[in-house]
ZAMARGU-4260 file (C-alpha; in steps of 0.2 Angstrom, whole numbers, plus 5000, padded with zeros to 4 digits):
<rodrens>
0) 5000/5000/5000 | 5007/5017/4996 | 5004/5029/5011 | 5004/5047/5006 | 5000/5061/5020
5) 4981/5052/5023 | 4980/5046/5008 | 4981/5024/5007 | 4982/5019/4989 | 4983/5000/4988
10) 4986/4996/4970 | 5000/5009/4971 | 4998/5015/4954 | 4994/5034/4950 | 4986/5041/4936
15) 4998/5055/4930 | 4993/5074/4927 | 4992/5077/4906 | 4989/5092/4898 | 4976/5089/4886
20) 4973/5072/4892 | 4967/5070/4909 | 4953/5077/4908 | 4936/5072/4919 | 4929/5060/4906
25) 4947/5052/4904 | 4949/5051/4922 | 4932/5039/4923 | 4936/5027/4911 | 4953/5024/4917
30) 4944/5023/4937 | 4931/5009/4930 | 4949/4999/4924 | 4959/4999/4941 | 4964/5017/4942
35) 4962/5020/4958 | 4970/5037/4962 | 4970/5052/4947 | 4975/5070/4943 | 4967/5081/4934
40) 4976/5091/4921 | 4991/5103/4926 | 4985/5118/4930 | 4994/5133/4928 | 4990/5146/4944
45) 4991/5161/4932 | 4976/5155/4924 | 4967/5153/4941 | 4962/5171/4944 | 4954/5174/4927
50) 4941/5160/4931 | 4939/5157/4914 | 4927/5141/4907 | 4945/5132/4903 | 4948/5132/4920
55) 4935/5127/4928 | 4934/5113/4916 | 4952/5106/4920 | 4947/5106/4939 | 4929/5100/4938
60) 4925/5082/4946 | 4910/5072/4951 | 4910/5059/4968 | 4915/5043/4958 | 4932/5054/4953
65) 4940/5052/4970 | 4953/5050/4978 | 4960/5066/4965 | 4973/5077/4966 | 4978/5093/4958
70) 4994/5097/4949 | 5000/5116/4950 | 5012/5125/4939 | 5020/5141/4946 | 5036/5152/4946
75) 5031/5166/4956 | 5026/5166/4976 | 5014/5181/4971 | 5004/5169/4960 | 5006/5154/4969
80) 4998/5161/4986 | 4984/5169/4977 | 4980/5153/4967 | 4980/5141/4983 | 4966/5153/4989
85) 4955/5150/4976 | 4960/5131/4977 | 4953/5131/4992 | 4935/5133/4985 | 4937/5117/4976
90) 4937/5099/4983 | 4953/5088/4982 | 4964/5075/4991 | 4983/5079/4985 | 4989/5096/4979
95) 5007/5092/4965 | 5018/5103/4961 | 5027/5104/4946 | 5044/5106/4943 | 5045/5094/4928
100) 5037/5100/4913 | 5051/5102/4899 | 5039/5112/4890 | 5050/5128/4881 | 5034/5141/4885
105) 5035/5133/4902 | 5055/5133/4903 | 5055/5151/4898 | 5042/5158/4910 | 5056/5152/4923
110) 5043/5138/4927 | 5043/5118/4926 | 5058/5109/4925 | 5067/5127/4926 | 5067/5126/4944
115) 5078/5112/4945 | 5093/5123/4941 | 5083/5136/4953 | 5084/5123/4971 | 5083/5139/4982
120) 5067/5144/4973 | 5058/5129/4972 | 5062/5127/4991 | 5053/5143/4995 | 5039/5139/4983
125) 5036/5122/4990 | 5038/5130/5008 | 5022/5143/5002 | 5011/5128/4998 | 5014/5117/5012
130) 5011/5131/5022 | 4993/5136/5014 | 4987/5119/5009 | 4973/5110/5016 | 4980/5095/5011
135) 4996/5085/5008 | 5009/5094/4995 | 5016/5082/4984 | 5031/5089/4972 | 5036/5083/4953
140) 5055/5081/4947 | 5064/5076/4935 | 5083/5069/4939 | 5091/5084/4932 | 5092/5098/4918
145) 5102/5087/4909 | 5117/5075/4910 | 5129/5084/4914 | 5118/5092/4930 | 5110/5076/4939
150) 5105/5084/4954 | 5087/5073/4958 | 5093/5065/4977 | 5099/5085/4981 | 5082/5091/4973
155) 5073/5078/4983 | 5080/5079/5000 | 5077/5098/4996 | 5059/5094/4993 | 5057/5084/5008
160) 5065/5098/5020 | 5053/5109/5014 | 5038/5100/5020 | 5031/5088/5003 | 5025/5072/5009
165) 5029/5061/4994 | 5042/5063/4978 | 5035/5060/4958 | 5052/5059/4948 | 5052/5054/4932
170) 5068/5046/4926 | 5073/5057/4913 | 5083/5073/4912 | 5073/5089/4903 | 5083/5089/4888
175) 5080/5070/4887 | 5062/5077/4887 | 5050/5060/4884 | 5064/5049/4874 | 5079/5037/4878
180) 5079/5024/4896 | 5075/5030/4911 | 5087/5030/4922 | 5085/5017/4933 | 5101/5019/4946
185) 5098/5038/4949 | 5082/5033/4955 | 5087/5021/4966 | 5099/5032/4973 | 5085/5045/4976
190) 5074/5033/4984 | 5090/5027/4995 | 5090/5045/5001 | 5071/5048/5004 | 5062/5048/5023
195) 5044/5049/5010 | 5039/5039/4998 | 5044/5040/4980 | 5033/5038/4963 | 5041/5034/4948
200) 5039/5040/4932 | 5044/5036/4912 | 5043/5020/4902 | 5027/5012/4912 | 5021/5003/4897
205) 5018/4987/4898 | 5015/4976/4914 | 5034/4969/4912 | 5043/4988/4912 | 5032/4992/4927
210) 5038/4977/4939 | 5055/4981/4932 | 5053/5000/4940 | 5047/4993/4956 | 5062/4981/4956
215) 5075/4991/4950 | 5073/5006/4961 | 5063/5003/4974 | 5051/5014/4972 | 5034/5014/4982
220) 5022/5018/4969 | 5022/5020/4950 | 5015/5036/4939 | 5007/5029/4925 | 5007/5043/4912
225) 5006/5040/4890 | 5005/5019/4894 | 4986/5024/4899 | 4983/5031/4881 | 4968/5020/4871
230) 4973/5009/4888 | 4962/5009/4901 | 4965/4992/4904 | 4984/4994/4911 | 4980/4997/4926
235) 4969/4979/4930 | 4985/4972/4919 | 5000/4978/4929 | 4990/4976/4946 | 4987/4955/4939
240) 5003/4953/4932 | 5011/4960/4949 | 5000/4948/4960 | 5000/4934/4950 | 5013/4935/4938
245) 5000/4934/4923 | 4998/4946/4909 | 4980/4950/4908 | 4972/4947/4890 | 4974/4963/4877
250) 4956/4966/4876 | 4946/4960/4858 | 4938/4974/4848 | 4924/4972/4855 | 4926/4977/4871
255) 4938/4993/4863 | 4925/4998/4854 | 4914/4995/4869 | 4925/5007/4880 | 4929/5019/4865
260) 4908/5023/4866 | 4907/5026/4884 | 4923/5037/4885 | 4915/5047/4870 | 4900/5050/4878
265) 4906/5057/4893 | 4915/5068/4882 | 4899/5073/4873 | 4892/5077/4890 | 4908/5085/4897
270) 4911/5094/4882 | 4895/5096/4869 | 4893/5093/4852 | 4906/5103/4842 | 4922/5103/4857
275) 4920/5085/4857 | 4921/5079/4839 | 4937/5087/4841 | 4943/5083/4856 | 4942/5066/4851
280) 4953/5063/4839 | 4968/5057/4847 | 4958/5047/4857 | 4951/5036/4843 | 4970/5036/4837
285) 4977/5030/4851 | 4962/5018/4856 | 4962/5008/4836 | 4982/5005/4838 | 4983/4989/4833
290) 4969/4987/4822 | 4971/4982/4804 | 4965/4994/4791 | 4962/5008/4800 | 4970/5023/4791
295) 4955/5027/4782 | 4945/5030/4798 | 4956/5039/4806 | 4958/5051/4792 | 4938/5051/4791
300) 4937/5055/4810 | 4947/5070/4806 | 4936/5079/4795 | 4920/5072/4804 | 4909/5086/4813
305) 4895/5078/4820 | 4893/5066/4836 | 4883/5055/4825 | 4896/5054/4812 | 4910/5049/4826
310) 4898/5036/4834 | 4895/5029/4820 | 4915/5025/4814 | 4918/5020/4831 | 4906/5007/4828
315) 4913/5002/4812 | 4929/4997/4820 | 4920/4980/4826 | 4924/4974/4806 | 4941/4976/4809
320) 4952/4963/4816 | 4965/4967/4829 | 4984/4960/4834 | 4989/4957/4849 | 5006/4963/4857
325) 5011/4943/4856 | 5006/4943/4836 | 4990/4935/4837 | 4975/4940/4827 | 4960/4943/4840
330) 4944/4940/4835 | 4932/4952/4826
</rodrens>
């Protein structure tokens, strides 16, 4: 069980914080798999006080989307002390903050993964939050700027000092952004060197790269961030595959297509006809991976404008045939 602050999560598997992507109806779908804790999308404080529609979206909720947390961006103390009080009108159970994001609009706002060449900063940052939340602080690193500067275990024991009850590290440096290995050794040094427990993050793909976080570092809980893409089903299969040693089935199209609807519909709801058409898109991409022949609708679902006209090639994708990660051809 990974203890944070209050918080018990037993599958210790975290459902990461993705601009764009981690939205409310995204959230649910990956809850009805196995996902049992989930942020919503990075919120940058700026943005807070204009209390725009966007906003309000990226922190919106329901009761089945707990336990949540809240991901903050921030670079200033002016900003970041205005936006906790508004914050504080909202319901949540964790409250991140993000000194991760390799981002070039986020890097240049002196933001993000900025302040790991900044640890001074993003000690007096981290101190304002813990100080004004309501709930546990949490903090997001990276190992380092780049390789030359791999300064995670300094950056975390700073983080720790300054109150944050848990570390998310992903295992890369910025400028290593989202390619190359994680590195495994610098985040078992880390989690040698942590008092709080330690989330890892980069790479968590498949059930096999999962345990080989868990084994290789030590961590004591995994954030599961682009392996949940069109995969809802990643959670029940590194939980099975952990327990039992046994890879999960890949789902048949049937049940895709099944999942693909219900997720489309709550983006209907969430979102309305026209915002959700769009929307869309890269989630029908990343769900039809794998399926045979499916160029044609993935160029059609990019020029489609009606809900009617999505459900309807969503539904065609049950004539397609799908291949499994082992080869075999599922059935229809």
């Amino acid at each position: 069980m990974l203890e944070i602050g209050r918080l018990k999560i037993k599958n210790r598997l975290i459902l990461a914080p993705m601009s764009g992507v981690s939205d409310l109806p995204f959230r649910l779908v990956n809850r009805r798999f196995g996902c049992e804790f989930a942020f919503t999308e990075m919120v940058n404080v700026r943005s807070l006080g204009f209390k725009s529609m966007k906003t309000k979206r990226l922190l919106s909720s329901l009761p089945g989307d707990r336990p949540l947390g809240v991901q903050v961006l921030a670079g200033e103390e002016d900003f970041l002390k205005r936006g906790i009080d508004i914050l504080k009108n909202y319901s949540f159970d964790l409250l991140d903050f993000n000194a991760a994001c390799p981002a070039r609009k986020v890097i240049r706002r002196g933001e993000g993964a900025a302040l790991l060449r900044e640890p001074k900063r993003l000690f007096s940052l981290i101190k304002i939050l813990v100080n004004e939340s309501n709930c546990p602080v949490t903090v997001k690193i990276r190992i380092g700027w780049d390789k030359q500067s791999i300064n995670a275990r300094d950056v975390a024991l700073l983080c720790q000092d300054a109150g944050a009850s848990a570390i998310f590290i992903h295992g890369r440096t910025r400028w290593q952004e989202y390619t190359g290995e994680p590195d495994y050794k610098t985040l078992e040094d880390v989690k040698r060197s942590l008092d709080v427990p330690m989330i890892a993050s980069g790479n968590i793909f498949t059930p096999q790269l999962a345990k080989k976080m868990f084994s290789e570092t030590g961590c004591d809980g995994l954030l599961v961030a682009r392996g949940a893409f069109g995969n809802p089903w990643i959670f029940e299969q590194i939980t099975c595959f952990l327990k039992k040693r046994e890879i999960k089935a890949v789902p048949e199209p049937k049940e895709v297509v099944n999942t693909m609807l219900d997720h489309y519909r709550l983006c209907l709801d969430f979102y309305g006809p026209r915002l959700s058409v769009i929307i869309f898109r890269k989630f029908f991409s990343w769900y039809t991976r794998g399926f045979r022949d499916v160029r044609g609708l993935r160029q059609q679902v990019n020029a489609i404008k009606t809900p009617e006209g999505l459900i309807q090639i969503i539904e065609s994708c049950l004539g397609l045939e799908r291949i499994s990660k082992q080869g075999l051809l599922l059935k229809k």
